[in-house]
N, C-alpha and C positions, 0 to 999 in steps of 0.2 A: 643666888647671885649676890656677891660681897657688897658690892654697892652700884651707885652710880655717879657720872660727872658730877661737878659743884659746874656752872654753867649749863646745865640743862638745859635753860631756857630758850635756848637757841633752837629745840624742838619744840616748844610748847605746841606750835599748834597739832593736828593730829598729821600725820604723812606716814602710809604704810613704808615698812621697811623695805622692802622689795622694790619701789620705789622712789626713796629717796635719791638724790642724785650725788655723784661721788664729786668728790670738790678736790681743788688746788691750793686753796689757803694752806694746809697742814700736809703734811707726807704720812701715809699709813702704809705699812710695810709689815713682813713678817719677823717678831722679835728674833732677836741674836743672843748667844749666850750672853756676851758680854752685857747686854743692855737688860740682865735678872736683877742682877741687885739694885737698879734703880727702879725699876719697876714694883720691886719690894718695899723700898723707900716709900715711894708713892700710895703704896696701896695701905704703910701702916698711919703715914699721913691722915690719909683722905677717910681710911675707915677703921671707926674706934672697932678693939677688940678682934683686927681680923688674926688670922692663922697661918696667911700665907707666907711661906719661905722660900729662900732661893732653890734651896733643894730639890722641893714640888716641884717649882716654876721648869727646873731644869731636868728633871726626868718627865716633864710635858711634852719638853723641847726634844726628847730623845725616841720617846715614843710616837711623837708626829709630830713634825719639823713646822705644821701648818695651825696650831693650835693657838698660838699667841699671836696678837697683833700691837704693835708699838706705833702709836702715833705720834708726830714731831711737830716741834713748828721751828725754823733757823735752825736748825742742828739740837734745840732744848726740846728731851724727851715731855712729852705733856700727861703722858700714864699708855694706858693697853687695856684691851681684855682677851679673854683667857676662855677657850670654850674644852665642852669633852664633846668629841664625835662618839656616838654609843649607834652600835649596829642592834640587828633587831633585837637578840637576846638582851641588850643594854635599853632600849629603846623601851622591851615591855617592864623590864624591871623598875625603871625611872617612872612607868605607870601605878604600879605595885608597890611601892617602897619598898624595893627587894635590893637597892644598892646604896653603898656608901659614897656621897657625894665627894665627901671629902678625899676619900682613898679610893679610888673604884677600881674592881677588879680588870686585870685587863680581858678576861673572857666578855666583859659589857663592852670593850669599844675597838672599835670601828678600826682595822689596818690603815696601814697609808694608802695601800695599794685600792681598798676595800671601798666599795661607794659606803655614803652615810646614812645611817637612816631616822635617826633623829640630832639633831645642833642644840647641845643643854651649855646655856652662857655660864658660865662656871665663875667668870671673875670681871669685873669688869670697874677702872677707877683712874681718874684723872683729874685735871681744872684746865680751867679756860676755855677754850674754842674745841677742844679733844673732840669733843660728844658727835662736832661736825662730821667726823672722819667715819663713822658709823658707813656712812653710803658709800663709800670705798670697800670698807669690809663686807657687806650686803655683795656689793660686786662681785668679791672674790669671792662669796661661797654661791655663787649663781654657776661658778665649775659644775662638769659634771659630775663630781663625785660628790658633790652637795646638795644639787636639783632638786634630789624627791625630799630632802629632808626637811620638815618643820623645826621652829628654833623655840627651847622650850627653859625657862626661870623660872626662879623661887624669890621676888625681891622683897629686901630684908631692911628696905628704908620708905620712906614714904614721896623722898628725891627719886629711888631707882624704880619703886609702881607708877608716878608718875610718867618717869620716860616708856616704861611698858605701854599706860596707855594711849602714849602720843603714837607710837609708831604701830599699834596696831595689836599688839598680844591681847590673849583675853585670858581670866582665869576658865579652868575646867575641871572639872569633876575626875579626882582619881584618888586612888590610896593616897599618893604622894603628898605632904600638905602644902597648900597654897600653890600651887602648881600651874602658870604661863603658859600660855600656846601661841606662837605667829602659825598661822596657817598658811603655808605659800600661797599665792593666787592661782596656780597652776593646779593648787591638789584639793584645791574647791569645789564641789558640785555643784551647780548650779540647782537653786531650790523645787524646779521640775523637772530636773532630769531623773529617771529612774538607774539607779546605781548599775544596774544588768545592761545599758547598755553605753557606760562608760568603757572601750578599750584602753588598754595601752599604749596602742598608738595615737589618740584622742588625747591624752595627758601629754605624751611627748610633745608632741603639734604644739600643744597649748605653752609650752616651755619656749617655744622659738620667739 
């Protein structure tokens, strides 16, 4: 994860993600071509030494139209983040260090049409009130073609570990180093359940 907002603090305290509530202060929305190059702007702003280019940003936007999110406030863009949907062969690679974060193949992710099986925050940077807008995007990936998927980072400041632990990620054990987990609430077991008698339909239930 590139970074995180300069106003964080607006999270501090702890509130799962999946819980947070979507707000009307700010507009979050799904970015537009047009709205790359400031989004670029922002992100070389906000974090020293990033990579990102419009280029990236727009063959994101080509490959799944739902990957960026731009949040406003009066019409003044405030930043976005930037996620990769990776289905499962993406999903176990990102366990393994078997993909490049930076370029990832597209055999690792996830169709438009395709449900998702893991949400890796790939970019995420703005100021001001931005960070609020989180619970709007939380919304939208509550679609179903985001449901079963856990949302997983690498944060690269001690602002964007922060936000990880207010909202709920925990570090975990993988190849991959430093490696975030939100674990949806839905794809939790309950500490006495025996996994053999979790169905499928049990988990969906649990999604409603």
């Amino acid at each position: 994860m590139q970074k995180v907002f300069r106003g964080s603090g607006d999270l501090a305290a702890r509130h799962e993600l999946d819980r947070l509530s979507p707000t009307s202060a700010i507009t979050v929305s799904l970015a537009t071509r047009r709205q790359l190059a400031d989004l670029v702007a922002i992100a070389r702003r906000e974090i020293p030494g990033v990579n990102a280019a419009e280029a990236g940003l727009a063959q994101f936007l080509r490959d799944d139209p739902e990957s960026i999110f731009a949040f406003q406030r009066a019409g003044n863009l405030l930043g976005g983040i930037a996620f990769l949907y990776l289905n499962c062969r993406g999903h176990d690679a990102l366990l393994l260090d078997h993909i490049d974060l930076k370029d990832p193949s597209s055999e690792f992710l996830a169709r438009p049409d395709q449900e998702v099986s893991a949400i890796y925050v790939w970019a995420l940077a703005g100021y001001g009130r931005a960070v609020v807008g989180l619970g709007n995007v939380a919304e939208y990936l509550r679609k179903p073609r985001f449901i079963g998927a856990d949302y997983f980072a690498q944060p690269s400041t001690t602002a964007g570990r922060d936000l990880l632990v207010a909202i709920g990620f925990k570090p975990i054990p993988s190849f991959q180093p430093d490696l975030w987990r939100y674990e949806r609430p839905w794809n939790r077991l309950p500490s006495n359940t025996p996994a053999s008698k979790v169905s499928a339909r049990s988990i969906a239930d649990a999604r409603q």
